[in-house]
DOKOLVEX-696641 format. One record per atom (N, C-alpha, C, O, CB): x, y, z; atom name; residue number from 1. Coordinates in Angstrom, 3 decimals. Each point is the difference from the previous one (the first is absolute). Last residue first. Glycine has a CB too. Example, Ala and Ser with C-alpha at 12.3 -4.5 7.8 and 13.67 -1.06 7.14 Angstrom:
residues 2
c1 / c2 / c3 / at / i
12.850 / -2.250 / 7.080 / N / 2
0.820 / 1.190 / 0.060 / CA / 2
-0.770 / 1.090 / 0.730 / C / 2
0.509 / 1.108 / 0.169 / O / 2
0.675 / -1.736 / -2.314 / CB / 2
-0.894 / -5.092 / 2.075 / N / 1
-0.890 / 1.190 / 0.000 / CA / 1
0.900 / 1.200 / 0.000 / C / 1
1.036 / -0.019 / 0.665 / O / 1
-2.928 / -1.154 / 0.581 / CB / 1
This chain:
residues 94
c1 / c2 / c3 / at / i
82.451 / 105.923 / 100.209 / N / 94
0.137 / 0.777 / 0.859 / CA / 94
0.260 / 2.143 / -0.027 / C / 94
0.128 / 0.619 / 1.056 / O / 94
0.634 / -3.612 / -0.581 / CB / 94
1.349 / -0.532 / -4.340 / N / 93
-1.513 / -0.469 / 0.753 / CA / 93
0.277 / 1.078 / 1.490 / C / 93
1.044 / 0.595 / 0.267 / O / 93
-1.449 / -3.958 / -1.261 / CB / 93
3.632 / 3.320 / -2.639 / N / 92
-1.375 / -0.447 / -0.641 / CA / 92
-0.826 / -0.195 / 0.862 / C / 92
-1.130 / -0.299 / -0.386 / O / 92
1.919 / -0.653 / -1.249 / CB / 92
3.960 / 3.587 / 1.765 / N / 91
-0.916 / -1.080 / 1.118 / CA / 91
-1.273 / 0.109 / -1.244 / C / 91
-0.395 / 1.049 / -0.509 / O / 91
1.124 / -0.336 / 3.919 / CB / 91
3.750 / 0.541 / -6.014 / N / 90
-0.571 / 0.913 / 1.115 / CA / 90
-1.191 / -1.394 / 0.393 / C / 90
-0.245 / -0.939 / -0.757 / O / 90
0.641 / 4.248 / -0.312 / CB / 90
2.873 / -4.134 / -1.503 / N / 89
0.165 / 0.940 / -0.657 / CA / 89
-0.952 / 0.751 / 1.270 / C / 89
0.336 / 1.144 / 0.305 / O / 89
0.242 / -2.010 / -3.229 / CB / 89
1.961 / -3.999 / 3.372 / N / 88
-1.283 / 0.478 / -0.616 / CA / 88
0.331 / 2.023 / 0.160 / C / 88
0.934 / 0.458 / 0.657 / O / 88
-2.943 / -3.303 / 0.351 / CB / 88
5.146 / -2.583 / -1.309 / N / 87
-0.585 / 1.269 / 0.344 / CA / 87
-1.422 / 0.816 / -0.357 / C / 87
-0.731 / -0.277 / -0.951 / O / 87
3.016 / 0.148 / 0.923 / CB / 87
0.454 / -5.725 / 1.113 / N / 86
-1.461 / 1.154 / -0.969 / CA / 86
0.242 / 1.419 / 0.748 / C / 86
-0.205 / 0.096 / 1.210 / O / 86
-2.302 / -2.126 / -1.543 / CB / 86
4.887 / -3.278 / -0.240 / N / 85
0.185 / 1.371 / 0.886 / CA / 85
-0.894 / 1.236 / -0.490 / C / 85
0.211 / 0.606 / -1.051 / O / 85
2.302 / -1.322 / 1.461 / CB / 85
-2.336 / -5.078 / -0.188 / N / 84
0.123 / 1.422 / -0.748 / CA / 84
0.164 / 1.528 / 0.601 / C / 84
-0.305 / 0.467 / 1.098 / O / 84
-1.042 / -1.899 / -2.422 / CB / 84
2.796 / -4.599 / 1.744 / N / 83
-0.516 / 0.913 / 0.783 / CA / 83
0.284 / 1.512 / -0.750 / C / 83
1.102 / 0.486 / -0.253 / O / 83
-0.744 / -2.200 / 2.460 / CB / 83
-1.103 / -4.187 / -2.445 / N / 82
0.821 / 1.345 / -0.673 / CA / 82
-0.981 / 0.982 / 0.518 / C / 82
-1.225 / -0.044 / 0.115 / O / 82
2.411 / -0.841 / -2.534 / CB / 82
-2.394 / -3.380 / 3.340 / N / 81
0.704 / 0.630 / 0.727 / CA / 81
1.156 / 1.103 / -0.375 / C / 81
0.974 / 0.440 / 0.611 / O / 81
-1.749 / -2.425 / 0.353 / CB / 81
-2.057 / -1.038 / -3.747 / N / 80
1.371 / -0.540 / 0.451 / CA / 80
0.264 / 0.768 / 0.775 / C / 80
1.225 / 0.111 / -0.041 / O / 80
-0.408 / -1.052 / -1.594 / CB / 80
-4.177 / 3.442 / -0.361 / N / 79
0.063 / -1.470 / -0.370 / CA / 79
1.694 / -0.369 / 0.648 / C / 79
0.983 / 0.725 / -0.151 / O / 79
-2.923 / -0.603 / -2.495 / CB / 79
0.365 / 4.665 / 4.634 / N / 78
-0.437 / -0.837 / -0.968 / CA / 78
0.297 / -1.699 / -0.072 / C / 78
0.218 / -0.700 / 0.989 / O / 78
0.000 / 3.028 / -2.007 / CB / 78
-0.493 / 2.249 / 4.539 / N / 77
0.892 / -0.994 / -0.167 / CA / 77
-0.976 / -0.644 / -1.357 / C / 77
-1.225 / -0.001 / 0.117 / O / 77
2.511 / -0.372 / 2.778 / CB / 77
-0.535 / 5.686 / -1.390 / N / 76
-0.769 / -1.249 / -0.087 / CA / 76
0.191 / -1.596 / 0.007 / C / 76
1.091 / 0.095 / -0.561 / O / 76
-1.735 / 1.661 / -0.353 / CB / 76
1.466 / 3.777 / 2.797 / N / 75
1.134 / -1.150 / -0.516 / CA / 75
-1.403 / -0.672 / 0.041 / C / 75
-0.881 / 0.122 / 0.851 / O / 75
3.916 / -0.134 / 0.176 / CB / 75
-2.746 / 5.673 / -0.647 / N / 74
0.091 / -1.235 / 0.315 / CA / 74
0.280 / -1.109 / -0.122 / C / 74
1.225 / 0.064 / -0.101 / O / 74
-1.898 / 0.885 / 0.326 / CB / 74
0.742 / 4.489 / -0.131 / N / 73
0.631 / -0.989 / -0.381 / CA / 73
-1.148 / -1.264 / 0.475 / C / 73
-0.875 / 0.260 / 0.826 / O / 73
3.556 / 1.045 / -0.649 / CB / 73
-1.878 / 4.656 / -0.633 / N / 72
-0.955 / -0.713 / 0.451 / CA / 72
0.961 / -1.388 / -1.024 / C / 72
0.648 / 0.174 / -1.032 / O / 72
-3.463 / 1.877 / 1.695 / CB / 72
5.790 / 1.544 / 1.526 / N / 71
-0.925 / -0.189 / -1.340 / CA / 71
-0.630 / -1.462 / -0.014 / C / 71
0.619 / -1.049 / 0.179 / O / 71
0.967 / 2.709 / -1.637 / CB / 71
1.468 / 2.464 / 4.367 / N / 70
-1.006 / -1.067 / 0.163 / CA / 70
-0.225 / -0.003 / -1.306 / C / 70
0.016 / 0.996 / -0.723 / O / 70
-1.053 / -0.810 / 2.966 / CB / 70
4.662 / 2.743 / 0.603 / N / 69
-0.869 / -0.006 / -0.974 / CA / 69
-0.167 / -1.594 / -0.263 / C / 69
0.889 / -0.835 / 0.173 / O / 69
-0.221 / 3.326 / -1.127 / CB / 69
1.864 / 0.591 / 4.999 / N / 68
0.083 / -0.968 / -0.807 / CA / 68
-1.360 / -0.374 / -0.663 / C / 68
-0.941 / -0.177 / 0.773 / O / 68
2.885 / -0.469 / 0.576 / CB / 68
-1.237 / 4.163 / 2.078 / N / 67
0.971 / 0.231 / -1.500 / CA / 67
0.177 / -1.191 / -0.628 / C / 67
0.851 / 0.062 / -0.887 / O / 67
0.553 / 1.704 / 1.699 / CB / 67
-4.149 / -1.528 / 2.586 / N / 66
1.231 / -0.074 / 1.005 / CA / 66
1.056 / 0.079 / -1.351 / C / 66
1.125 / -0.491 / -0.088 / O / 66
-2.065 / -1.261 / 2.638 / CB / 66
-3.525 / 0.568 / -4.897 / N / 65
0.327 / 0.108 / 1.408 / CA / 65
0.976 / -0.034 / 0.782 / C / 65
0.260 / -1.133 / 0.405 / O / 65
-1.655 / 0.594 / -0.742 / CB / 65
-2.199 / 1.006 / -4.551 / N / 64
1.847 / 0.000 / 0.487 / CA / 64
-0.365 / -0.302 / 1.607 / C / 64
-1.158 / 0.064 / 0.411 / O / 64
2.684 / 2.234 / -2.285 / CB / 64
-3.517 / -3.649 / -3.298 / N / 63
-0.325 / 0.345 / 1.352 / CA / 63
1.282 / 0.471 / 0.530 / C / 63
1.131 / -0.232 / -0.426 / O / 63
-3.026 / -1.406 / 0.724 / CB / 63
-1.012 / 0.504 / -5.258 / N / 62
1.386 / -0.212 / 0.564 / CA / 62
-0.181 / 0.845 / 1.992 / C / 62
-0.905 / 0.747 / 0.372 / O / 62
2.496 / -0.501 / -3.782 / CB / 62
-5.206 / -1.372 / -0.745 / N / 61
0.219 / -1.311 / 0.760 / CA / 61
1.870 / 0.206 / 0.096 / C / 61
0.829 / -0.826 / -0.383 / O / 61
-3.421 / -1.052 / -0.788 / CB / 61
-0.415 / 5.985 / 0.212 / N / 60
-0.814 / -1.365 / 0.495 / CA / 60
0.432 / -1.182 / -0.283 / C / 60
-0.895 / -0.822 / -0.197 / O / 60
-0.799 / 1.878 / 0.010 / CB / 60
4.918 / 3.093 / 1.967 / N / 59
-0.981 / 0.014 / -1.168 / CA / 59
-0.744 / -1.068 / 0.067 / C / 59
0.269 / -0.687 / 0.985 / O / 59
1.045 / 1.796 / -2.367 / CB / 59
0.703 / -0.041 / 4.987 / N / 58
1.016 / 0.863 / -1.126 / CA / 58
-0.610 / 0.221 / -1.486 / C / 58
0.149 / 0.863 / -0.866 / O / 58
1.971 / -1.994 / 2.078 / CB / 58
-3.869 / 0.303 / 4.612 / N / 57
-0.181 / -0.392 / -1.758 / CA / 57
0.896 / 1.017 / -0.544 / C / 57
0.141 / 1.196 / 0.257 / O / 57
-2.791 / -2.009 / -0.514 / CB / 57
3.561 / -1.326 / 5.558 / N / 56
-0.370 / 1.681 / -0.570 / CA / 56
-0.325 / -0.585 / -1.846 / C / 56
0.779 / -0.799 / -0.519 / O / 56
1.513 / 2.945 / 2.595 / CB / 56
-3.503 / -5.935 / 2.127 / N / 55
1.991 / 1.165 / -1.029 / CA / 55
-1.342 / 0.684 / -0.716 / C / 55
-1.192 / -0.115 / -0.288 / O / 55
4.467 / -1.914 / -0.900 / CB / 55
-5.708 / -0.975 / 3.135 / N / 54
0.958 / 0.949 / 1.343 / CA / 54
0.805 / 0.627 / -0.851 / C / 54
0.604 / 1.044 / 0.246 / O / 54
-0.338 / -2.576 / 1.923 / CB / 54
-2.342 / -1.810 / -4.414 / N / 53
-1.364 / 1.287 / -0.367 / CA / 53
0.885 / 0.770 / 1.726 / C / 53
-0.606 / 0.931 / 0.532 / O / 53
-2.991 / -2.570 / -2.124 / CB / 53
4.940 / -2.609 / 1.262 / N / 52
0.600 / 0.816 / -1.127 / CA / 52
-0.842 / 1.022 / 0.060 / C / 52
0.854 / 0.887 / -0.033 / O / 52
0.084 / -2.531 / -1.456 / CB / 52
-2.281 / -1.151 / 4.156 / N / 51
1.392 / 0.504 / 1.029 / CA / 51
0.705 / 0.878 / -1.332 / C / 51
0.842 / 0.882 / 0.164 / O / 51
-0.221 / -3.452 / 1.968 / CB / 51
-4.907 / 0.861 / -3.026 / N / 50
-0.314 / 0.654 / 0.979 / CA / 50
1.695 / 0.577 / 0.653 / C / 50
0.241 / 1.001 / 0.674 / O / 50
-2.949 / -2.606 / -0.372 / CB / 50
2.289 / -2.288 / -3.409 / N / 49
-0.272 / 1.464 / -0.826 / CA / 49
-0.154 / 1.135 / 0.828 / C / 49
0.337 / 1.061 / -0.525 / O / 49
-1.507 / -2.184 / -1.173 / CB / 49
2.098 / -3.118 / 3.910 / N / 48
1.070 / 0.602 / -0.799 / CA / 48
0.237 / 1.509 / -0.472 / C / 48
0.809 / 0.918 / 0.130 / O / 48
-1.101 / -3.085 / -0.714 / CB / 48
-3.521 / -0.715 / 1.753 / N / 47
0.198 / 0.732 / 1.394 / CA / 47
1.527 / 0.866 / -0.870 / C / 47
0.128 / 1.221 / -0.094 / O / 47
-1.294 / -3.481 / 2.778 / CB / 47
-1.779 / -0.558 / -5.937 / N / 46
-0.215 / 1.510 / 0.681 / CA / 46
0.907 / 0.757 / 1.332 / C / 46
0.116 / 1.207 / 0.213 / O / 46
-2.507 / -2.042 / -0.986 / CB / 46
4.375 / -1.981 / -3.055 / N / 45
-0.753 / -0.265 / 0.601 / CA / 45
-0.367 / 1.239 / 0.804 / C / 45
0.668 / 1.002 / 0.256 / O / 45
0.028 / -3.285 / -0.554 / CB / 45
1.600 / 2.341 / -4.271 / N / 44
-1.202 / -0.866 / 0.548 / CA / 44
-0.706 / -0.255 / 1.064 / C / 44
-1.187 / -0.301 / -0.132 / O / 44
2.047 / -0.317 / -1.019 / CB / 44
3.697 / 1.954 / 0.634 / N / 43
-1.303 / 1.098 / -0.555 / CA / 43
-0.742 / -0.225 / 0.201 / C / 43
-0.588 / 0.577 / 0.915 / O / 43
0.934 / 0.000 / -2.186 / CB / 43
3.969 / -3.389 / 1.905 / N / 42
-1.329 / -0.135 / 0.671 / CA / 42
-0.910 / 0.819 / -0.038 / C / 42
-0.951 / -0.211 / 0.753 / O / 42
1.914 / -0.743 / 0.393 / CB / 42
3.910 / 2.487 / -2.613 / N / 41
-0.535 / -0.964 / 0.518 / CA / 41
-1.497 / -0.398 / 0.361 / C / 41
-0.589 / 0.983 / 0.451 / O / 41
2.674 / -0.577 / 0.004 / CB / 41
1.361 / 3.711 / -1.355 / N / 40
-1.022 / -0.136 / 0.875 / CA / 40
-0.507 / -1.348 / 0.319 / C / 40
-0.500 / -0.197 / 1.107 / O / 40
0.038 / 2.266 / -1.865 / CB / 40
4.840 / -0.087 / -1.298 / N / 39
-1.401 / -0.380 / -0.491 / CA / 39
-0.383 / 0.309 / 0.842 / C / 39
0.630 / 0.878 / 0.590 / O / 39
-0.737 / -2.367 / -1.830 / CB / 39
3.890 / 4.566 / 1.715 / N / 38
-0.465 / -1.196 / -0.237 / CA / 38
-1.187 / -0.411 / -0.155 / C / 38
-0.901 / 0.808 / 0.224 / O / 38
2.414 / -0.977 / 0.595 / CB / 38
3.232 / 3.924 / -1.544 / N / 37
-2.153 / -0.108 / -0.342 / CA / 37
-0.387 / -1.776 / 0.639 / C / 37
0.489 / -0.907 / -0.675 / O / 37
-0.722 / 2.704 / -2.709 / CB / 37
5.033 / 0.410 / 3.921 / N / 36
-0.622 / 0.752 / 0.062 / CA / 36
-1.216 / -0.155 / -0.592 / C / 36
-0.641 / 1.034 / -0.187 / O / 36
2.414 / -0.110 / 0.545 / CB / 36
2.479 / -3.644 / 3.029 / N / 35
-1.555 / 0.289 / -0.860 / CA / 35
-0.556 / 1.327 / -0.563 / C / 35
-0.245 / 0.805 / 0.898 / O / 35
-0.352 / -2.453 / 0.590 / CB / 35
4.532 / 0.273 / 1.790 / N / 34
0.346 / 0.916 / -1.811 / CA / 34
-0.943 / -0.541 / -1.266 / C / 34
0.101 / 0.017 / -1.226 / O / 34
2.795 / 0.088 / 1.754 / CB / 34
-2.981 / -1.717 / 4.456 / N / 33
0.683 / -0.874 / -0.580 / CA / 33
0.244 / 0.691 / -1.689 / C / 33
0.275 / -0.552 / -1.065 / O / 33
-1.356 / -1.599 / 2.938 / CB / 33
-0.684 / 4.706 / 1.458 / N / 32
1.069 / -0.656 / 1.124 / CA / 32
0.434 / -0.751 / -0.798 / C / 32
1.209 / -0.151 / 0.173 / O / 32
-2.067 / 0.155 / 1.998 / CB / 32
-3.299 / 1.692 / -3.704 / N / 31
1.262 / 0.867 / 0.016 / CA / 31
1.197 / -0.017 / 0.277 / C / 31
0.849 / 0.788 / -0.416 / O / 31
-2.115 / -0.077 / 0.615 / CB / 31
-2.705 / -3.783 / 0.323 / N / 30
0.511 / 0.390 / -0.892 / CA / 30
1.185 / 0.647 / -0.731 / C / 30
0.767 / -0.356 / -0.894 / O / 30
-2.472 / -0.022 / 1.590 / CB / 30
-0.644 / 0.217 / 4.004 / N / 29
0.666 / -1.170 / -0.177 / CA / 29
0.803 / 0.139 / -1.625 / C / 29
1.229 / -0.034 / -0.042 / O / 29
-3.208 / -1.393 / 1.844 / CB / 29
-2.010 / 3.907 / -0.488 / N / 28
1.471 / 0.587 / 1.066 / CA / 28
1.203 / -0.617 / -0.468 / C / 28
1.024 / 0.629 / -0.266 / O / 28
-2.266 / -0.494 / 2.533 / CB / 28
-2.855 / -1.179 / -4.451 / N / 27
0.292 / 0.915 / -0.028 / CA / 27
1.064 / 0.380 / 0.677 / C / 27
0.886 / 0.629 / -0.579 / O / 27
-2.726 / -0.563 / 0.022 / CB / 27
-0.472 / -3.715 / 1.204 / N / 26
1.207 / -0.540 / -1.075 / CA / 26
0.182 / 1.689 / -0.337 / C / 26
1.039 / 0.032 / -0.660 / O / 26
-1.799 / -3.062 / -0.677 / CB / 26
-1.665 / 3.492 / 5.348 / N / 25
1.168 / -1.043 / -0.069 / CA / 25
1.073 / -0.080 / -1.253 / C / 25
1.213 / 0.206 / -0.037 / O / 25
-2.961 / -1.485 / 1.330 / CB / 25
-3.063 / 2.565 / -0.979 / N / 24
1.355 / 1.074 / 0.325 / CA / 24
1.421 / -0.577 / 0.186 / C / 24
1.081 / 0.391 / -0.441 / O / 24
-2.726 / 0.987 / 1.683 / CB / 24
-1.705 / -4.048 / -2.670 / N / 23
0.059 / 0.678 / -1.500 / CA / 23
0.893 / 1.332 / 0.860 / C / 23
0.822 / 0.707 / -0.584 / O / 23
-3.668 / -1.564 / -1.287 / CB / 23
2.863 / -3.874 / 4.109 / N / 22
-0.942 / 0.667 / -0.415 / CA / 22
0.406 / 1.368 / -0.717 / C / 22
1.214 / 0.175 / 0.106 / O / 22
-2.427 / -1.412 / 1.670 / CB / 22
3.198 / -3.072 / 0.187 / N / 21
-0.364 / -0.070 / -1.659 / CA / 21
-0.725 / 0.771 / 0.114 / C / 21
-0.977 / -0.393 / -0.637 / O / 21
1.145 / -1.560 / -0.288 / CB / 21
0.043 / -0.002 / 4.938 / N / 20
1.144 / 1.379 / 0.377 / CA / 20
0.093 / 0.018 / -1.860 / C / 20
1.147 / 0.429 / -0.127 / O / 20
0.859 / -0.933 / 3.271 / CB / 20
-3.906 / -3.345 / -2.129 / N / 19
-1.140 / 0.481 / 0.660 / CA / 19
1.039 / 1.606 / -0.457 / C / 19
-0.577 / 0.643 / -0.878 / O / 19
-0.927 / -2.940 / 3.316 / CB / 19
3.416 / -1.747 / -5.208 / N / 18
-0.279 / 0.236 / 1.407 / CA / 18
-0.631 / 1.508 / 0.369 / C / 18
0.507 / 0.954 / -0.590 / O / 18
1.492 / -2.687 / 0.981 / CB / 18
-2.399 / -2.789 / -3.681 / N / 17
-0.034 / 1.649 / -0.009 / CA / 17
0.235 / 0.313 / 0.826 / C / 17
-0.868 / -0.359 / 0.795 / O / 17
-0.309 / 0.798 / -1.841 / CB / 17
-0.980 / -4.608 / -0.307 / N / 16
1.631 / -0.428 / 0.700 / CA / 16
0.669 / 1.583 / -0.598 / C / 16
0.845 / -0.048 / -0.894 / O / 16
-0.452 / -3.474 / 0.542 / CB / 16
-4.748 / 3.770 / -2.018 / N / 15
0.087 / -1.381 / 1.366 / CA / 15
1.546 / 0.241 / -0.361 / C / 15
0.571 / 0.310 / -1.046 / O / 15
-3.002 / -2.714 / 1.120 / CB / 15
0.134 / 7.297 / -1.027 / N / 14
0.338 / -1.385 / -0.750 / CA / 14
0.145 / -1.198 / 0.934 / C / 14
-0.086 / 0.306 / 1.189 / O / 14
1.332 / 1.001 / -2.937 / CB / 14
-2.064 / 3.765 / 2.883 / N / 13
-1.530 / -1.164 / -0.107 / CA / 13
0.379 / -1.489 / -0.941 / C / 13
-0.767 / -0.905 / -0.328 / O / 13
-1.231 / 3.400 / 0.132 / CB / 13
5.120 / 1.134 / 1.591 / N / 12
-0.184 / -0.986 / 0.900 / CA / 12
-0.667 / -0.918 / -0.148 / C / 12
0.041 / -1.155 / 0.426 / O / 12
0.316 / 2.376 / 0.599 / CB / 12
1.829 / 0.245 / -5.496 / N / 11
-0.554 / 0.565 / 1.518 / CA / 11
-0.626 / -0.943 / 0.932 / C / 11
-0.315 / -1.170 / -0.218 / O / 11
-0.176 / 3.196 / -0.865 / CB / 11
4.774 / -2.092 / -2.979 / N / 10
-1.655 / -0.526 / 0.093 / CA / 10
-0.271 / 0.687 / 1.266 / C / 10
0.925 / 0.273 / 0.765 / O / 10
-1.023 / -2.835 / -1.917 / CB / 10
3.421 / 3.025 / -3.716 / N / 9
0.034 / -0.144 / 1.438 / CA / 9
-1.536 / -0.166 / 0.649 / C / 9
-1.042 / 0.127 / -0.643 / O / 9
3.342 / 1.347 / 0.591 / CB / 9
0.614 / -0.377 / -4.551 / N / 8
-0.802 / -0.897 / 0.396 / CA / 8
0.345 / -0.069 / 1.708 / C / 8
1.080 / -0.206 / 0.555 / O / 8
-1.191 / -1.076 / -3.175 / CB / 8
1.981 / 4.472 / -0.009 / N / 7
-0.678 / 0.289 / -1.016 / CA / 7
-1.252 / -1.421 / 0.466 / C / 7
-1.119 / -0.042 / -0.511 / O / 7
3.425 / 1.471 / -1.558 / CB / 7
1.793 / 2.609 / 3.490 / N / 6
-0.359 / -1.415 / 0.473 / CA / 6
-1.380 / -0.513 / -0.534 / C / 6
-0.909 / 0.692 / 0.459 / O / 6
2.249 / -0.213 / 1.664 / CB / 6
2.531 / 3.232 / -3.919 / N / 5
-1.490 / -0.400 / 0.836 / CA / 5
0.071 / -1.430 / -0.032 / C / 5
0.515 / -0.855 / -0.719 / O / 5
-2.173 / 2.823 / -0.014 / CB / 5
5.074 / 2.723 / -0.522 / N / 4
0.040 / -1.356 / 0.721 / CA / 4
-1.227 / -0.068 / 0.424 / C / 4
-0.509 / 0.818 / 0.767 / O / 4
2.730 / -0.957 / -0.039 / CB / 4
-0.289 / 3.854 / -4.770 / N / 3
-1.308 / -0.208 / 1.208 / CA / 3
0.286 / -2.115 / 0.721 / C / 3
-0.161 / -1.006 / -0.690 / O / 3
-2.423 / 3.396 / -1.381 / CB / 3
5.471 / 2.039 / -1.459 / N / 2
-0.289 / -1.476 / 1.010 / CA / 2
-0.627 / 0.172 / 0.718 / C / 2
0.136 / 0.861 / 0.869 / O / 2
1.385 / -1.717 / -0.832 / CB / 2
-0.695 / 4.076 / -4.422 / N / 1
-0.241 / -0.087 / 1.410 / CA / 1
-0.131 / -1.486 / 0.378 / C / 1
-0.647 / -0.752 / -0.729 / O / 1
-0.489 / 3.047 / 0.747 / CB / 1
């Protein structure tokens, strides 16, 4: 089976994000470009976690909404501005 995901992307609550980055959105939006799971991005932050905790739970850390499926993500930046990409297995906090 082929699954197409978009595996780094950021939400509104990121700087230079635009505001219309909200979690129904990349849901609608997804499908249109033959997305079928994307990160989520920005887990971490609370207002975020509040627009993810809107999709339906598939299990504790996959989501769906508007038939497009979620998996908790975020990005760190390290030494030299190398930038990581971290999944997580279900929300640790909240």
């Amino acid at each position: 089976m082929i699954i197409n995901a978009d595996l780094h992307i950021h939400s509104r609550y990121s700087g230079a994000t635009s505001d219309k980055m909200n979690i129904e959105t990349i849901s609608l939006e997804a499908p249109r470009k033959g997305i079928d799971v994307m990160a989520t991005g920005d887990c971490l932050h609370s207002g975020w976690i509040k627009e993810i905790k809107t999709c339906d739970t598939i299990d504790d850390g996959t989501f769906e909404m508007n038939g497009t499926h979620f998996i908790l993500s975020t990005e760190v930046e390290g030494l030299h501005r190398v930038h990581h990409l971290l999944y997580f297995p279900l929300f640790f906090c909240c």
